[in-house]
C-alpha positions, -999 to +999 in steps of 0.1 A: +002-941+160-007-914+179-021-878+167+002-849+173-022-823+168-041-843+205-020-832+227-023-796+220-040-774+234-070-755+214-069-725+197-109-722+198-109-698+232-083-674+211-111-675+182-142-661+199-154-626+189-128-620+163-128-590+137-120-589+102-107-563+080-116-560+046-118-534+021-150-512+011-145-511-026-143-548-033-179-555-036-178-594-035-158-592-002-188-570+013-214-592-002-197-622+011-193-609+045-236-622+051-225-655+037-197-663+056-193-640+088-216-648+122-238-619+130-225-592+147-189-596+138-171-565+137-160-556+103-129-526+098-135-510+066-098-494+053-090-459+038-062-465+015-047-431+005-060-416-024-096-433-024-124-409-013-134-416+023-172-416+010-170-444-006-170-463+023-207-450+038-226-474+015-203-504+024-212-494+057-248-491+051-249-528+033-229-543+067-250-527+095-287-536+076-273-569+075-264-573+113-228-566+117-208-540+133-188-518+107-161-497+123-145-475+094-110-462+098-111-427+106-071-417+089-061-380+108-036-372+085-062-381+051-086-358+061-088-326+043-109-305+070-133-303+097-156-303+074-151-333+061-147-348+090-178-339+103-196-346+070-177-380+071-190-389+108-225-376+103-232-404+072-215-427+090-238-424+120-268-412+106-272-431+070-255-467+083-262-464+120-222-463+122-212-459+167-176-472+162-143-463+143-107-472+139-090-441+143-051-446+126-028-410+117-018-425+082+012-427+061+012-389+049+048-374+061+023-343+057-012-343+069-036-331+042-056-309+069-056-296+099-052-334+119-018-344+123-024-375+149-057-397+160-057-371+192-068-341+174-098-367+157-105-372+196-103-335+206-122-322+181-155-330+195-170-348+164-171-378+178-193-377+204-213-352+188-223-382+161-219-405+191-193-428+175-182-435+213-163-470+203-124-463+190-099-484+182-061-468+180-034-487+166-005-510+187+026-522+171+043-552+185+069-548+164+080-512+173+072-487+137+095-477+108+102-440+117+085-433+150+104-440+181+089-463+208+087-438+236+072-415+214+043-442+205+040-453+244+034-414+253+012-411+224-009-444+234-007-428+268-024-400+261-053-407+237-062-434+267-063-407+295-080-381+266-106-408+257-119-419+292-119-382+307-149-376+275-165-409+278-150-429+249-146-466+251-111-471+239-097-504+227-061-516+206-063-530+177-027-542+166-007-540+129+003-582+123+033-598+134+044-633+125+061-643+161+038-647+193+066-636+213+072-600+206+034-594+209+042-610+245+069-586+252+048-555+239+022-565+261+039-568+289+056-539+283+025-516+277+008-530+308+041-522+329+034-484+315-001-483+331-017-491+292-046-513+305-067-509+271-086-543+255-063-552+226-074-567+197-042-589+181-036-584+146-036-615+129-024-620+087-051-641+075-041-674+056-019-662+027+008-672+004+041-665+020+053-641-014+021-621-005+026-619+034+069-606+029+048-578+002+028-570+028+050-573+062+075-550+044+053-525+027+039-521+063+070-524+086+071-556+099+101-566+091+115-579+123+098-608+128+092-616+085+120-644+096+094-662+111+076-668+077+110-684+063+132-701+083+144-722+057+137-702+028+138-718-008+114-711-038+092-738-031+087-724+005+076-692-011+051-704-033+034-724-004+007-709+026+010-697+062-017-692+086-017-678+117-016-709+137+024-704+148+015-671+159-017-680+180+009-714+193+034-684+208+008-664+224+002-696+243+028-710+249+045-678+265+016-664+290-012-693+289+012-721+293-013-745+277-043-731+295-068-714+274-095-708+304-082-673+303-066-647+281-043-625+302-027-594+294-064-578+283-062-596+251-097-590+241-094-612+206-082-616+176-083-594+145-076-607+111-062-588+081-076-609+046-046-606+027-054-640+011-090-633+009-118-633+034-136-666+022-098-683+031-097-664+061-131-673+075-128-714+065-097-714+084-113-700+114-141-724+110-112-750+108-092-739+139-127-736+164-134-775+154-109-800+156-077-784+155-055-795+121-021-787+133-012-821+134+006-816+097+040-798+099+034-778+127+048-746+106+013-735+102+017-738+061-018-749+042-037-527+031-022-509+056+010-488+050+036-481+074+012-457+092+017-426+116-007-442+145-004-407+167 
């Protein structure tokens, strides 16, 4: 009998120069990262709201000593002054060798400081004065909980013309969906606006389905969470997803098969470790060899619903 999993096609070409984010305070997750992660991976440190930003420098330290790339969320609406901001940047750059950030607005229907959106971070200056000149803003796929999509394109709009004009390298890096198709459609839909930014797609790590719907609907993904159950029963809830079926619709609605090239500016893929980074990383490791989707072919084995202005 023949193996289904040979006539796909291979997710490998999807898998070079992915991301990971983790978080800074879980110390066996940062110690890990030497053991498991290929040198110069870029590694996004979270802010969850109410943790003290500083507690991510010596994280950062550990990651760049080691020979990766650690690009800490910068949160606009967490941060409680210029001050801070400025203190924040200058440990970054000057104590871990930090030149990169994620810059995300944060949950906070009322910003702490004087940043209410990622585009005051930008206009403020402090950036380039540290000479963090690598940024990542958020995408969503899947549309956000509050904000309305025009109001996201413009913003999007902006911080690209903003960043170029002061000699910032700009890139997306999307919150996770569970359906290849609606990142399609946003993609093509950004492009159409004159959005022609590197994306980075956001990818939910290998995880037990009750832990991806506690995720997807703490952070607004709800639309495509019926992806993770199409026949939903108890036992399907205790048992794993990966990413595969998501990876499978990227291809099969712009590559057709062919993996030569990634259109659309997908730059790679980014992976949110719900289920643990060792999981994660073996399943990567899996995916770039020989391909194990010849099972069931339903790809089974700590962000909040952010303001991203």
């Amino acid at each position: 009998m023949s193996d289904p999993a040979a006539n796909l096609p291979s997710l490998a070409p999807l898998l070079h120069d992915y991301s990971v984010e983790v978080s800074p305070t879980n110390k066996k997750t940062i110690a890990s990262c030497a053991e498991r992660l290929e040198l110069g991976t870029e590694i996004y440190l979270n802010w969850i709201p109410g943790e003290d930003p500083f507690h991510m420098v010596g994280p950062a330290c550990t990651l760049r000593r080691a020979g990766f790339f650690p690009s800490p969320h910068i949160v606009a609406r967490h941060l409680e002054s210029a001050a801070q901001l400025d203190d924040l940047l200058g440990r970054f750059a000057g104590e871990a060798g930090v030149d990169r950030a994620l810059l995300v607005g944060g949950e906070r229907a009322k910003p702490l400081g004087p940043y209410d959106a990622t585009l005051q971070v930008m206009q403020s200056g402090l950036l380039q004065r540290h000479k963090i000149l690598r940024v990542g803003i958020s995408g969503f796929p899947e549309g956000h909980p509050v904000i309305p999509e025009q109001v996201l394109d413009e913003s999007m709009a902006a911080k690209m013309n903003f960043a170029r004009q002061i000699g910032l390298q700009v890139h997306i890096v999307t919150q996770f969906c569970f359906e290849g198709e609606l990142i399609v459609a946003w993609l093509k839909r950004i492009r159409a606006m004159g959005v022609d930014l590197p994306v980075r797609i956001g990818l939910a790590g290998p995880a037990g389905i009750a832990t991806l719907m506690k995720y997807a609907l703490h952070c607004g993904v709800g639309n495509s969470i019926r992806a993770l159950t199409k026949s939903p029963s108890f036992g399907c809830l205790l048992s794993e997803r990966n990413p595969e079926p998501v990876m499978r619709g990227l291809l099969a609605a712009v590559l057709n098969g062919d993996t030569s090239a990634l259109p659309f500016g997908i730059a790679a893929m980014h992976f949110y470790t719900f289920g643990g980074l060792k999981k994660t990383v073996e399943w990567i490791n899996t995916a770039r060899g020989q391909q194990s989707a010849a099972s069931s072919g339903d790809g089974r084995s700590a962000l909040g619903p952010e303001f991203p202005l």
